[in-house]
ROPA-965766 format. One line per field, with one value per residue (C-alpha): residue in one letter; x, y, z. Coordinates in pm, 1 decimal. Each point is the difference from the previous one (the first is absolute). Layout:
<pts>
residuo [A  ...]
u [X  ...]
v [Y  ...]
w [Z  ...]
</pts>
This chain:
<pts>
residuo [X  X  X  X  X  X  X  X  X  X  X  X  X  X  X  X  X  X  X  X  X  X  X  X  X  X  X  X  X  X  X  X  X  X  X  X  X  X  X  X  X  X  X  X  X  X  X  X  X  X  X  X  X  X  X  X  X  X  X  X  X  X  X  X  X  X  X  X  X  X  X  X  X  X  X  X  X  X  X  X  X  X  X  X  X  X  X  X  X  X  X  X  X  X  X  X  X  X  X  X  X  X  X  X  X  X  X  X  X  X  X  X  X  X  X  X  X  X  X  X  X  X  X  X  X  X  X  X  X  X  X  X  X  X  X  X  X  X  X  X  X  X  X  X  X  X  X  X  X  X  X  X  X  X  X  X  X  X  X  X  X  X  X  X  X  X  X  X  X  X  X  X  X  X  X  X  X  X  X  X  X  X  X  X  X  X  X  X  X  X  X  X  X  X  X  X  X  X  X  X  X  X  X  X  X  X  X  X  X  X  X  X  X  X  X  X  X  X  X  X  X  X  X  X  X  X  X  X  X  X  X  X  X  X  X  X  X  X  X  X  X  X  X  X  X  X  X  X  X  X  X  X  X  X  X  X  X  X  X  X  X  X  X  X  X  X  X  X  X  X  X  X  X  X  X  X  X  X  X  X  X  X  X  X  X  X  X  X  X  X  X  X  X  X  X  X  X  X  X  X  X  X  X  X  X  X  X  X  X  X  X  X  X  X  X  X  X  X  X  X  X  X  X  X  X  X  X  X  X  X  X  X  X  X  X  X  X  X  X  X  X  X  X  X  X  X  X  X  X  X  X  X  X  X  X  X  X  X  X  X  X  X  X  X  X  X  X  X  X  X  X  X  X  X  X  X  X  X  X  X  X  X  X  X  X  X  X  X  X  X  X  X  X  X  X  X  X  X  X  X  X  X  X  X  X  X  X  X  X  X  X  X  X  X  X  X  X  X  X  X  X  X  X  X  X  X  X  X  X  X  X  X  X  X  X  X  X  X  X  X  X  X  X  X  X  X  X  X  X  X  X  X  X  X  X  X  X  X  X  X  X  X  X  X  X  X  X  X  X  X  X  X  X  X  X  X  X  X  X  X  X  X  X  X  X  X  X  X  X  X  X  X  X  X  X  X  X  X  X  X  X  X  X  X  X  X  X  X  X  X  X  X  X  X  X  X  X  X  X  X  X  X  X  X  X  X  X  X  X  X  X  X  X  X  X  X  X  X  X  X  X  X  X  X  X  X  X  X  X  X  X  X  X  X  X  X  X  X  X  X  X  X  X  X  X  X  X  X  X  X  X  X  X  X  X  X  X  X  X  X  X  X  X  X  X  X]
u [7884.7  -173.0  201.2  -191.5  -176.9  357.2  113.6  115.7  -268.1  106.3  1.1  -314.1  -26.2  18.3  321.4  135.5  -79.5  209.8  341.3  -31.5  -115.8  -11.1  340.2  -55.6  168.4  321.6  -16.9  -64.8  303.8  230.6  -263.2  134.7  -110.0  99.0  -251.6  68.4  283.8  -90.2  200.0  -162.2  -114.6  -232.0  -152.2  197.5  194.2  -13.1  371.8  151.2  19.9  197.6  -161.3  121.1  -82.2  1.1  78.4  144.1  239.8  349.6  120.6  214.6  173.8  -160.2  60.9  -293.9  134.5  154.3  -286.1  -258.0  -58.9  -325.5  152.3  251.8  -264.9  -207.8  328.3  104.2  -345.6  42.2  434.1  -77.3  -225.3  -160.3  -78.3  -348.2  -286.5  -321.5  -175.5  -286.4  -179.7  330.8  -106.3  307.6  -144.9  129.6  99.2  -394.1  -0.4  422.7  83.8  343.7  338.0  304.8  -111.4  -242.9  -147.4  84.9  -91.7  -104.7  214.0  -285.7  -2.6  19.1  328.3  134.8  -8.6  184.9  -2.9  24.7  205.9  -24.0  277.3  -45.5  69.7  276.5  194.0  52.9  362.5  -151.2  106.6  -274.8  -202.4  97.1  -124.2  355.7  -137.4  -272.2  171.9  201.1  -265.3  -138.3  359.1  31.4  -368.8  84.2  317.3  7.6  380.7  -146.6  -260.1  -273.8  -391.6  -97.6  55.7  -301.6  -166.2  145.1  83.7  -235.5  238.7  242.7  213.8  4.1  191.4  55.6  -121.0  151.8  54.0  -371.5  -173.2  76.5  -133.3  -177.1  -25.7  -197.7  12.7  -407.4  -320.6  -101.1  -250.3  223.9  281.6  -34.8  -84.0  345.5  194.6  -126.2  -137.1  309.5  260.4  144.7  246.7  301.8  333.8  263.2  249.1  36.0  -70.1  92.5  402.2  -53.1  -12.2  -318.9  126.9  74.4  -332.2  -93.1  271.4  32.5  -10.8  -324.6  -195.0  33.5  -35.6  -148.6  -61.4  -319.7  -208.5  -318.8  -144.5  139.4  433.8  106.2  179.7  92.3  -70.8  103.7  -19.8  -295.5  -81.1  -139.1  14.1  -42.0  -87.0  -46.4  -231.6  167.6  -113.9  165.7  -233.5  -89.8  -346.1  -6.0  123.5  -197.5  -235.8  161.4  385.2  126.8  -106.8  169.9  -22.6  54.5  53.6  -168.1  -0.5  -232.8  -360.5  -101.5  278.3  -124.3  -313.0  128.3  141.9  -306.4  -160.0  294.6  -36.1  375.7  -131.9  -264.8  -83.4  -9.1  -68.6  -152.4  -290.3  -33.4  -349.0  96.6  117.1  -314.4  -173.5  317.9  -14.2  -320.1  94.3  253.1  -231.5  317.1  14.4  -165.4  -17.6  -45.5  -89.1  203.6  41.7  266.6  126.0  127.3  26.4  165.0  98.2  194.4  265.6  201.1  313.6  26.8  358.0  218.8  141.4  336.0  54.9  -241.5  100.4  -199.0  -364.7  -113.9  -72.2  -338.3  -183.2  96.0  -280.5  -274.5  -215.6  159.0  -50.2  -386.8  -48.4  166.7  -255.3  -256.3  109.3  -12.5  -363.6  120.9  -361.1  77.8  395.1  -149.2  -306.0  251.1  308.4  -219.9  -356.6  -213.2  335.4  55.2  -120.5  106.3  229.3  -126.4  370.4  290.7  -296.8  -208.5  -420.2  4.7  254.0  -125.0  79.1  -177.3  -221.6  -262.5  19.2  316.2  39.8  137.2  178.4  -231.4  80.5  -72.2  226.6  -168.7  114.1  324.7  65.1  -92.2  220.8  298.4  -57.5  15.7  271.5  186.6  46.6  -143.0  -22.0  234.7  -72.8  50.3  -299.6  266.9  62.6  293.2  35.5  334.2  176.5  -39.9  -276.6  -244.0  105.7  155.9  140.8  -228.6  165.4  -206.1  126.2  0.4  -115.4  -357.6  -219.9  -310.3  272.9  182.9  -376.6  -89.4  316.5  -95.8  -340.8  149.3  236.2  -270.6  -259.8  274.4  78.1  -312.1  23.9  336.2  216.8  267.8  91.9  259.9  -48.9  330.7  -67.5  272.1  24.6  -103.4  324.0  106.0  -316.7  -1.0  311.6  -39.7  -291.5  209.1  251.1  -247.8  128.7  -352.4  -243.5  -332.5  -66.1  -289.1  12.7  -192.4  -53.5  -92.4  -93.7  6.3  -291.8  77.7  -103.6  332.9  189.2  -88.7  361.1  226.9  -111.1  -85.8  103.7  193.0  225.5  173.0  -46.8  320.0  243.5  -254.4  -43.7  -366.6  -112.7  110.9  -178.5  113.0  -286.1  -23.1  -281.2  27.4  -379.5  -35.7  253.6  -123.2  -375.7  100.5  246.9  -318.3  -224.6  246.6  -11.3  -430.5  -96.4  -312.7  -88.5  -279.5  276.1  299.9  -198.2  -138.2  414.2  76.4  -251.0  134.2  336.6  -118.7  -193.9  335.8  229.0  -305.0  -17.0  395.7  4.8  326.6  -144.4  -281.8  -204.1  -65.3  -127.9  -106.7  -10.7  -230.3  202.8  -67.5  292.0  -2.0  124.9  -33.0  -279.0  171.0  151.6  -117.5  48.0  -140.1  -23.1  94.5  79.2  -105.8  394.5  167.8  -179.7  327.1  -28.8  -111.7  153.2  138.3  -390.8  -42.2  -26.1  -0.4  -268.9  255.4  -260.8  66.4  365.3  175.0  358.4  182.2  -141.5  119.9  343.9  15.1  -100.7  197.9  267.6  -78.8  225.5  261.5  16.1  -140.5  249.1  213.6  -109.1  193.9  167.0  -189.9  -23.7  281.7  -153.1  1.5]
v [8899.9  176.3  347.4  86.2  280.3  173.7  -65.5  321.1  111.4  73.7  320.3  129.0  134.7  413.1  -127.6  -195.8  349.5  186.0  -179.5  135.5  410.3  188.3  47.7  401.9  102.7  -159.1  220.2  342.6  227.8  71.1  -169.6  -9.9  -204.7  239.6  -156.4  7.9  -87.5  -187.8  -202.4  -305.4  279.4  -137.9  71.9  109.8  -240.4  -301.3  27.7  -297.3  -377.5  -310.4  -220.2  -333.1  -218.7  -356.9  -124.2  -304.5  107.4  174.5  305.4  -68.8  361.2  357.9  127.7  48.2  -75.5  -314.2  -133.1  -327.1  -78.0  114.5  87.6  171.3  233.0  77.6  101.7  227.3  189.8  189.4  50.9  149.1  218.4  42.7  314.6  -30.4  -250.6  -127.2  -6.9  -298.7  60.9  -149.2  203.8  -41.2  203.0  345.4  144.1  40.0  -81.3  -5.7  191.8  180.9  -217.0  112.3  260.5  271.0  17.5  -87.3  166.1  -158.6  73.7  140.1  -296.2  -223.9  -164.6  97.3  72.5  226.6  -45.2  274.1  -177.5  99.3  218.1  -101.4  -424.5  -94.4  -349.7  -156.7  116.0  360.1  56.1  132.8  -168.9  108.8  -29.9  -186.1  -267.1  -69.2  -31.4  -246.0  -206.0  -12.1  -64.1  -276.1  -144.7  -129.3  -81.5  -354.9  -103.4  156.8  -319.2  285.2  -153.4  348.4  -36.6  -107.0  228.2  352.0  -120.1  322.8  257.3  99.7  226.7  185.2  339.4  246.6  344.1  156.9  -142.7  -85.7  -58.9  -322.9  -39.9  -316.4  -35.4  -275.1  -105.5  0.9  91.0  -293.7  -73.7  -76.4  258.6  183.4  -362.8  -71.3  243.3  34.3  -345.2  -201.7  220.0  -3.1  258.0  -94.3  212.9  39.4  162.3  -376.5  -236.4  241.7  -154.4  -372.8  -229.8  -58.7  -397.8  3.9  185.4  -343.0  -27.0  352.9  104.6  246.0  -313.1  -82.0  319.4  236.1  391.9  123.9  325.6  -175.6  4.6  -213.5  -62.2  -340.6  -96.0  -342.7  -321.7  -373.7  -249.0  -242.3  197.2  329.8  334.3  322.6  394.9  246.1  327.2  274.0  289.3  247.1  -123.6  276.2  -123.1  -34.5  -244.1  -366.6  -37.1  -322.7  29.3  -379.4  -272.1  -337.0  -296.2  -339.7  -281.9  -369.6  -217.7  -248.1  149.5  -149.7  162.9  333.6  -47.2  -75.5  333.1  213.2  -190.4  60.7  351.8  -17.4  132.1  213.1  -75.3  -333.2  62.9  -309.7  -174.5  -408.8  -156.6  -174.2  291.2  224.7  -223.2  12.0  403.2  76.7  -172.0  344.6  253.1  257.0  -164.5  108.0  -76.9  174.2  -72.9  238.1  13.8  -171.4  -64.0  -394.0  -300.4  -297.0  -287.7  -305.7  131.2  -185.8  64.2  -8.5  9.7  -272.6  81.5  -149.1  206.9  334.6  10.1  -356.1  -67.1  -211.4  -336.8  -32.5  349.3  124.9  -227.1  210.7  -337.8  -92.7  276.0  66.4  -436.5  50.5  304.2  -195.2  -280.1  264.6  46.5  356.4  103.7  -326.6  109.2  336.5  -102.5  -166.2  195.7  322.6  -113.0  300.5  249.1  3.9  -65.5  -220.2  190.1  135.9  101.0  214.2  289.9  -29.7  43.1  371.3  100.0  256.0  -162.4  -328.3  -177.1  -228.3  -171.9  -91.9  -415.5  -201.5  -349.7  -237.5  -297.8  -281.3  -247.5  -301.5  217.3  81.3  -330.1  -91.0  293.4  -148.6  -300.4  136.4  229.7  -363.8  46.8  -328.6  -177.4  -300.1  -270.6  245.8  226.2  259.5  174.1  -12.0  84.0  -152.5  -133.1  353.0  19.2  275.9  168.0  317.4  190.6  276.8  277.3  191.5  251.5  -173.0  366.8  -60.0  -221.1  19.0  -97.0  -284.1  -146.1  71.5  -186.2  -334.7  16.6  16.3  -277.6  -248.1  156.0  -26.2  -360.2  -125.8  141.9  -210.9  289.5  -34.0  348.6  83.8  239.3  248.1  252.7  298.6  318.5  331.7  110.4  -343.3  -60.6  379.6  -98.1  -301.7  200.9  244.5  -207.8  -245.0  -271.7  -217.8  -205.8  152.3  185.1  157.4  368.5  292.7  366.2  312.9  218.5  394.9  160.4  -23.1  -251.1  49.5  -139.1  -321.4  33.3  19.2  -370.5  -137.5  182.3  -154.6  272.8  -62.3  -401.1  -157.8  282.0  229.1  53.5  -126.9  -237.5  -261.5  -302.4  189.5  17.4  119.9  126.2  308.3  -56.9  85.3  227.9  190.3  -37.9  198.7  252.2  64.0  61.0  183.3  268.9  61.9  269.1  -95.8  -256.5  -197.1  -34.7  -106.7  -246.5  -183.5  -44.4  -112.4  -257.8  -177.6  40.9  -201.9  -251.4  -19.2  -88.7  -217.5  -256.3  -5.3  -133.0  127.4  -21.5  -185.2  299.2  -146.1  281.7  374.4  38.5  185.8  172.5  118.1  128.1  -87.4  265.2  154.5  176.6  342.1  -56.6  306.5  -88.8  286.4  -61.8  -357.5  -16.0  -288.2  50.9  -39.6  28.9  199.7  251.0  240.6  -99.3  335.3  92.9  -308.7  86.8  -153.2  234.1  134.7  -167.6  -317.5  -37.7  -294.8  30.9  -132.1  334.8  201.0  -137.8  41.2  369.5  209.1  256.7  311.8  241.0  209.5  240.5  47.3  -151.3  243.0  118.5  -164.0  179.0  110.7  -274.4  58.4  109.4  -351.2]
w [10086.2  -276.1  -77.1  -284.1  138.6  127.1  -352.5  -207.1  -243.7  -357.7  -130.5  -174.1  -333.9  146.7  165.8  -290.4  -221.7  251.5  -119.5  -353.6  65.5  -335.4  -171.2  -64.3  280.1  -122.7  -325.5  181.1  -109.1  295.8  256.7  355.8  279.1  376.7  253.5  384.9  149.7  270.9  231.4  212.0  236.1  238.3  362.5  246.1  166.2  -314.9  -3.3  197.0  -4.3  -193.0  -211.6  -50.2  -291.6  25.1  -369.1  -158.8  -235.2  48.4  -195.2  -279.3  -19.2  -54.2  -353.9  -120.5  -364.5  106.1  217.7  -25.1  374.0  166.0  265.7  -149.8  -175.1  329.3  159.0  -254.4  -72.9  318.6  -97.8  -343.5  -150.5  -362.4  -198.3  61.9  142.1  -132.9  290.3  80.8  -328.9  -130.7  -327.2  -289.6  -311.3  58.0  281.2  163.8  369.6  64.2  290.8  26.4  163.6  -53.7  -283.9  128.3  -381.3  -356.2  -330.5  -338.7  -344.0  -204.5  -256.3  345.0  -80.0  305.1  326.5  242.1  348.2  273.8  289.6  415.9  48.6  370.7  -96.5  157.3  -4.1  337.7  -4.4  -10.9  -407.7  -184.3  -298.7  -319.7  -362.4  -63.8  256.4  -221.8  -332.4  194.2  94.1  -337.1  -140.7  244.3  25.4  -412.7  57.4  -66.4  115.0  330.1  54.7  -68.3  50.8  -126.6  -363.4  -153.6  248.1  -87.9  -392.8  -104.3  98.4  -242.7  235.4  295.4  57.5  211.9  -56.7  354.9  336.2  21.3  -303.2  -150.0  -385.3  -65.5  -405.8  -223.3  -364.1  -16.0  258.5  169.1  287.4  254.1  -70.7  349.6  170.2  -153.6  78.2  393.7  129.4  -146.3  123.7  391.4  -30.2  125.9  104.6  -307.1  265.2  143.1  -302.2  -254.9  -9.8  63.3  -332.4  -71.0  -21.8  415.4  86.3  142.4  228.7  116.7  389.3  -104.6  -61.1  352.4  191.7  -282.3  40.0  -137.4  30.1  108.7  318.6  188.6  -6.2  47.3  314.6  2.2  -191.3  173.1  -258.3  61.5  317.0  -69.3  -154.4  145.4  -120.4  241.1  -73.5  -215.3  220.0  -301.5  -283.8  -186.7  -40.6  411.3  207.5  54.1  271.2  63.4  186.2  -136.4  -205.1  52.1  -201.7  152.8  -235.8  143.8  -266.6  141.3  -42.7  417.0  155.6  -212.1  164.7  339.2  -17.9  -43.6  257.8  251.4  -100.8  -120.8  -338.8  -120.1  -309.2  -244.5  -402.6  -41.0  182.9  -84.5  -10.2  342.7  224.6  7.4  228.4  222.2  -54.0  111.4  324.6  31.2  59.7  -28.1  -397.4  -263.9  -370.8  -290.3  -365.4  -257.5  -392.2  -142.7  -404.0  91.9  -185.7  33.3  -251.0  -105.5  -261.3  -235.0  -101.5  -384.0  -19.8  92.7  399.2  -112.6  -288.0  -51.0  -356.5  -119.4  30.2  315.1  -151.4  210.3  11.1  -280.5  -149.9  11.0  -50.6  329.4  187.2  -150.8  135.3  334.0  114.2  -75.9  247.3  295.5  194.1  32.3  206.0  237.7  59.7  98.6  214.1  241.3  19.7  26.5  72.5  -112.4  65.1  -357.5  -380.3  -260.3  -248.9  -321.2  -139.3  40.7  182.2  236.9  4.5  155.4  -284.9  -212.4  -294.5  111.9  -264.1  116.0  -315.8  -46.2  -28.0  237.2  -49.7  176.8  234.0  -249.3  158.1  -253.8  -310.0  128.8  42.2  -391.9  -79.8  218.9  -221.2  -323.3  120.9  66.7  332.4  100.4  338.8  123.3  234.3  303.3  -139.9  -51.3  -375.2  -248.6  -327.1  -188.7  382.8  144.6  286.0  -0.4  361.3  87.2  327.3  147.1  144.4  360.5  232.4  328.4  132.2  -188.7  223.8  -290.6  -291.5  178.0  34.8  -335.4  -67.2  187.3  -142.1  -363.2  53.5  85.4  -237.9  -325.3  144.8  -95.9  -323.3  -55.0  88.6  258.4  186.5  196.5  270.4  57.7  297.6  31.6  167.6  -186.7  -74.7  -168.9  -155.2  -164.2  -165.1  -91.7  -204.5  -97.8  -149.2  -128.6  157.1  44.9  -130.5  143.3  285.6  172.8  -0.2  82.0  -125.8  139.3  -268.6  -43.5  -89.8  -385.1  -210.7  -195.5  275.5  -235.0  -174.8  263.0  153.0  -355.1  -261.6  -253.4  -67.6  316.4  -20.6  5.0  229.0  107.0  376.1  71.8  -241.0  167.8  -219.4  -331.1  -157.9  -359.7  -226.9  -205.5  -42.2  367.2  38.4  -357.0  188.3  321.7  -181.8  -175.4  335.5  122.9  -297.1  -31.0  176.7  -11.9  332.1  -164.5  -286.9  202.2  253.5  -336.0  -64.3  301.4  -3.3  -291.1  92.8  370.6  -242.5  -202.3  335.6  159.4  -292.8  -30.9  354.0  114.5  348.7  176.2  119.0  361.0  253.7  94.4  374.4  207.1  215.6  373.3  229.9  407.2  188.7  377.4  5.7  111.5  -321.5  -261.9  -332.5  -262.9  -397.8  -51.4  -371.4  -229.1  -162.5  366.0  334.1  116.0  -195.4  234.9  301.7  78.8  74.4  218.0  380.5  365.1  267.9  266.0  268.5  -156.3  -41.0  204.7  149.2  -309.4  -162.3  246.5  26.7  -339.0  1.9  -215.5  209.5  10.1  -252.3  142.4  -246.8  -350.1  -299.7  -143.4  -350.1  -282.3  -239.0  -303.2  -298.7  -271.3  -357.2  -196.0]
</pts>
């Protein structure tokens, strides 16, 4: 079946020019963004209904600081709120097109090295305690906390400090004006509540309860979460920026992809993230299903570890032979692997971005499959083939064990197809398959050889540090293969400071060519993503950074609600919740 005419266009050059509006606005003395507070408003009657999402992968915990799990991250983008959201221009220079959150408006130092945010006096956490400025110094404090397990580091590194100015105005303060400083300080931060984290050492943030039945001030509160079963959130009906239209949204873990599509065919879910090449066919024999194509900043790729998974300290013996690495990608028929896991569902990789990026360079150079001159390299490289066709160099065989998530159908083919591909080349693979959780940290802890992983990337092209940035090679919380080149890293610190676009995207690109020829990673695929879902399913502003993100808008037409929406129909309220006490002066 030829999909190429469903496939997701790539965004044109007026588009592109949208991600990088003029900087001015960012120097304007005092500038304040107010806007319209809207909540997910709506006709009459668009309040109702569960939604239940078919998916793969279990949670791992919600702290947002904490968290590397998909799953994990949909969950918790309808517990916690940021300061502010981009919106689907996904713009990061400035603060042009952000829309209000939990602040109602922020003003601009007038030499723009910092920001001060006006919070909701009507946000409330779950537990009915109001958001305070001290909540989001907390966050901050925590988010770069490293004995915390903090992802965030690399992320929020451009803030010097955060105070608090009164109950509601937290302070954000920088060193120097940047591009990104609002994009910082709003897209990278879920706010979380200091009242409950605020006395547990940082060290046990892993293990506390919170991580397992967290309060937020998003909305939707969490109810329940079974292990391997599902996780559910229920509609916050006091959200200061108005309740959901939606009353529950349930999460039901299947691990194996055909029982995932048994249940949106049953009807015993609504909605499935992923569509494979070989299910539409099936799908349009549901005429109840329908798909759709959205945006998404994915990549995929073989990564090896350059640090020895016995000891993190020493270099690997294998990959950190850059020689080695630069031969092996050349073995792999990257556009064949691709053509049939994905058939025309996805693109071969170009690098740690993705072709719709806005930073994407059509020139940039690829490694290419040359499996003849790999093969002369393997030679001279002395890893030479025995009797069995197999390779050695000195008495140690050229083979490895590659790590998959047994919850990713596409990656546990890619696998297969690798291990036969690499055998040819004299290369003997061994296939490990694990479940999220134990695969996550066995990455973590770099505890493998190679595995296949995959990204979803925020809109900013400086997102580039916290998976393979050097600075945080060896402990740091995301850079799994350790990777280190202060020539890349020096080449993106660079982009990161022009504030001219034309200037920065010509940084970038080197810094990609820099990481490309290093080979780290075999660059494998970009998908082309389309979602299945019931067709009185409503989804509104799918994001290319997270299709979730605006699931609070999503709705279910009263006429076409089913009885396991109305039996999970919110109760009325009995009386409104008493007002809570007035926030103390920080």
């Amino acid at each position: 079946m030829d999909l190429a005419p469903l496939m997701a266009r790539e965004l044109s050059s007026d588009e592109l020019s949208m991600r990088f509006p003029a900087f001015a606005l960012l120097l304007l003395a005092a500038a304040a963004c107010g806007g319209e507070r809207g909540g997910a408003g709506g006709a009459a009657g668009a309040d109702g209904g569960t939604l239940v999402i078919t998916t793969a992968g279990d949670a791992d915990g919600f702290t947002p600081a904490l968290t590397n799990s998909i799953t994990s991250a949909q969950v918790e983008a309808q517990l916690f709120e940021k300061l502010a959201e981009p919106g689907l221009a996904l713009n990061t220079i400035g603060d042009v097109g952000f829309t209000p959150e939990l602040a109602t408006s922020w003003t601009w130092s007038k030499d723009s090295l910092s920001i001060a945010f006006h919070l909701d006096p009507k946000a409330r956490w779950h537990d009915g305690r109001p958001v305070t400025a001290r909540d989001v110094r907390f966050t901050w404090e925590l988010d770069r906390d490293s004995t915390a397990g903090s992802v965030m580091i690399d992320l929020i590194a451009s803030i010097d400090s955060v105070t608090v100015r009164d109950s509601l105005t937290p302070v954000f303060w920088f060193s120097h004006r940047a591009p990104e400083q609002f994009f910082v300080a709003t897209y990278q931060m879920r706010i979380v509540p200091e009242h409950l984290l605020g006395a547990i050492p940082r060290k046990d943030l892993a293990t506390t309860p919170f991580r397992q039945a967290p309060v937020g001030s998003g909305p939707f509160k969490f109810v329940k979460w079974d292990q391997r079963q599902a996780i559910v959130v229920e509609a916050n009906r006091e959200y200061h920026l108005g309740r959901p239209h939606l009353d529950r949204v349930i999460w039901s873990v299947a691990p194996d992809p055909n029982a995932m599509m048994l249940r949106l065919f049953t009807g015993d879910a609504d909605f499935l993230e992923f569509v494979r090449p070989g299910d539409f066919a099936e799908i349009a024999k549901h005429p109840e299903l329908k798909t759709v194509n959205y945006p998404a900043f994915t990549y995929g790729f073989l990564q090896f570890n350059l640090r020895d998974p016995k000891d993190s300290k020493k270099p690997n013996a294998l990959w950190s032979d850059r020689a080695l690495r630069r031969a092996l990608s050349m073995t792999v028929d990257r556009a064949a692997l691709v053509k049939s896991v994905f058939d025309t569902l996805a693109v071969v990789g170009v690098g740690p971005l993705t072709h719709s990026y806005p930073t994407y360079d059509a020139s940039l150079a690829q490694l290419p499959y040359a499996p003849d001159s790999a093969a002369k390299l393997l030679d001279a490289m002395g890893w030479r083939r025995g009797a069995d066709g197999m390779r050695a160099k000195g008495g140690r065989p050229l083979a490895f064990t590659l790590l998959v998530p047994s919850s990713s159908a596409p990656r546990r083919q890619m696998a297969e197809l690798l291990q036969g591909s690499l055998k040819q080349a004299g290369v003997k693979v061994e296939i490990e398959q694990l479940d999220f959780a134990t695969f996550y940290q066995k990455l973590r802890s770099r505890a493998f050889d190679v595995a296949i992983g995959g990204i979803n990337l925020d809109p900013s092209p400086g997102n580039l540090l916290q998976s393979w940035g050097s600075e945080h090679g060896g402990p740091g919380p995301t850079n799994f293969g350790s990777y280190d080149s202060p020539a890349f890293d020096a080449l993106v610190d660079t982009a990161l400071s022009q504030m001219d676009p034309a200037a920065a995207k010509r940084y970038f690109a080197r810094a990609y060519q820099v990481i490309i020829d290093d080979a780290p990673a075999v660059w494998l695929y970009e998908p082309r993503s389309f979602a299945a879902m019931q067709k009185r399913v409503q989804p509104v502003g799918m994001r290319a950074d997270g299709w979730w993100m605006t699931m609070r808008e999503w709705s279910i037409p009263a006429a076409e609600r089913n009885a396991r929406d109305k039996a999970a129909a919110l109760p009325p309220l009995a009386a409104p919740p008493p007002a809570p006490a007035a926030p103390a002066k920080p």
